[in-house]
C-alpha positions as CSV (number, residue, x, y, z in Angstrom):
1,X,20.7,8.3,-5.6
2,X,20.8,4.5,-5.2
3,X,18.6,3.1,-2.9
4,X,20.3,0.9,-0.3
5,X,19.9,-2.5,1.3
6,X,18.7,0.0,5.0
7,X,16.3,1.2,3.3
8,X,15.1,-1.8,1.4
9,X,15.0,-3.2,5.4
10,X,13.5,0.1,6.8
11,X,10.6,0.5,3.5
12,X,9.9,-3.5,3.9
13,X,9.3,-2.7,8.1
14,X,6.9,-0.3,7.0
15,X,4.8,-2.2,4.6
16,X,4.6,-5.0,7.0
17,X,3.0,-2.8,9.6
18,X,1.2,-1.0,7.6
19,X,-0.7,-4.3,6.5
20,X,-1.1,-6.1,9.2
21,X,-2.8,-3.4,10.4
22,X,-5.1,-2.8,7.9
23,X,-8.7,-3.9,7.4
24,X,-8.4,-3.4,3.5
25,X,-6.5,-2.5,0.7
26,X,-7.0,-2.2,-2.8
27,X,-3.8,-2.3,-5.4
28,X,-3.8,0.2,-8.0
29,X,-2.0,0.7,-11.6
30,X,-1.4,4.2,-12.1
31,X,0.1,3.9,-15.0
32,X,-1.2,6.5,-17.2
33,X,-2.4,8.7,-14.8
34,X,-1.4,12.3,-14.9
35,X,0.1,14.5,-12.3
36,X,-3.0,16.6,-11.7
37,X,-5.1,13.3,-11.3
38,X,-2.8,11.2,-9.1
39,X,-2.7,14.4,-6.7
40,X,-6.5,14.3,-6.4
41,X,-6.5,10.5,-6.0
42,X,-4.1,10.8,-3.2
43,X,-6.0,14.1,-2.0
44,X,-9.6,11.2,-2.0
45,X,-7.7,8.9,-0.3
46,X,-6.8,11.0,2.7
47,X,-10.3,12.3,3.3
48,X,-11.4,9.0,3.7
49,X,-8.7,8.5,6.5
50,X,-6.8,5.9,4.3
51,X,-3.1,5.9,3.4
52,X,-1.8,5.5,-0.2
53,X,1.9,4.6,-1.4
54,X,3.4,3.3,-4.6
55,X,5.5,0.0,-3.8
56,X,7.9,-1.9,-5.1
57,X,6.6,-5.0,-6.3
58,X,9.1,-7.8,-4.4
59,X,9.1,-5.7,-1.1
60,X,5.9,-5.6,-1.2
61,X,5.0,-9.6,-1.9
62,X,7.7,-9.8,1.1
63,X,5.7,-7.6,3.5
64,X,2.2,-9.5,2.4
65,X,3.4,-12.9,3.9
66,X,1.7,-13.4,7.0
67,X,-1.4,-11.0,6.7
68,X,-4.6,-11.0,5.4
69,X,-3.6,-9.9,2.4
70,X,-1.2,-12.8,1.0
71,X,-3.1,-13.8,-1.5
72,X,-2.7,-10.2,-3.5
73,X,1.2,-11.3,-4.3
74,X,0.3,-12.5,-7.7
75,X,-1.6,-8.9,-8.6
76,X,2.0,-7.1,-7.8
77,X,3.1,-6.3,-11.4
78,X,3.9,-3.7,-13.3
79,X,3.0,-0.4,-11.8
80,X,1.7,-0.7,-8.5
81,X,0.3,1.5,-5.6
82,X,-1.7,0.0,-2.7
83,X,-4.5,2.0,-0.9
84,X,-5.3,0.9,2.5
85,X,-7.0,1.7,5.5
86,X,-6.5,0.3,9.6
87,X,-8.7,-1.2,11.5
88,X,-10.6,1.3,13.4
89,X,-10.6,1.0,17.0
90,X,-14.2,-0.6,17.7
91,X,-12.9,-3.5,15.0
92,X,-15.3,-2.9,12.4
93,X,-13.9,-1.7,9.0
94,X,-14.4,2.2,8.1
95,X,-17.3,2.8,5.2
């Protein structure tokens, strides 16, 4: 199924959110990675209270622009996931 211009506009919403609420992220290249090990990476990422999503590159370098996080455009290439995690609610970043 093609993937339409709503929900290029709805995934882009997201991603903005989602970063300008975070206090971190770190971008990941999965390639490589098998099944069983990208399931545990996600399963990590959870129990830390984090949130993990493979992007689309330009939507992604879209949804950057404005956040603390601009300067990652250049690293979107290739096969790309971001893990991030929100601020918590006293303002200091989770451990």
């Amino acid at each position: 199924m093609a993937v339409t211009r709503e929900d290029k506009v709805t995934e882009l919403e997201r991603l903005r959110s989602a970063f300008g609420g975070a206090d971190s992220a770190i971008l990941v290249d999965y390639k490589g990675l098998k099944v069983p090990e990208a399931t545990e990476l996600r399963r990590q990422v959870r129990s830390a209270k984090a949130h993990y999503r493979v992007v689309k590159n330009t939507l992604a370098k879209r949804a950057l622009k404005g956040t603390l996080f601009e300067a990652l455009g250049e690293h979107f290439q290739g096969t790309t996931a971001v893990a991030w995690s929100e601020a918590t609610r006293w303002g200091s970043p989770r451990c």
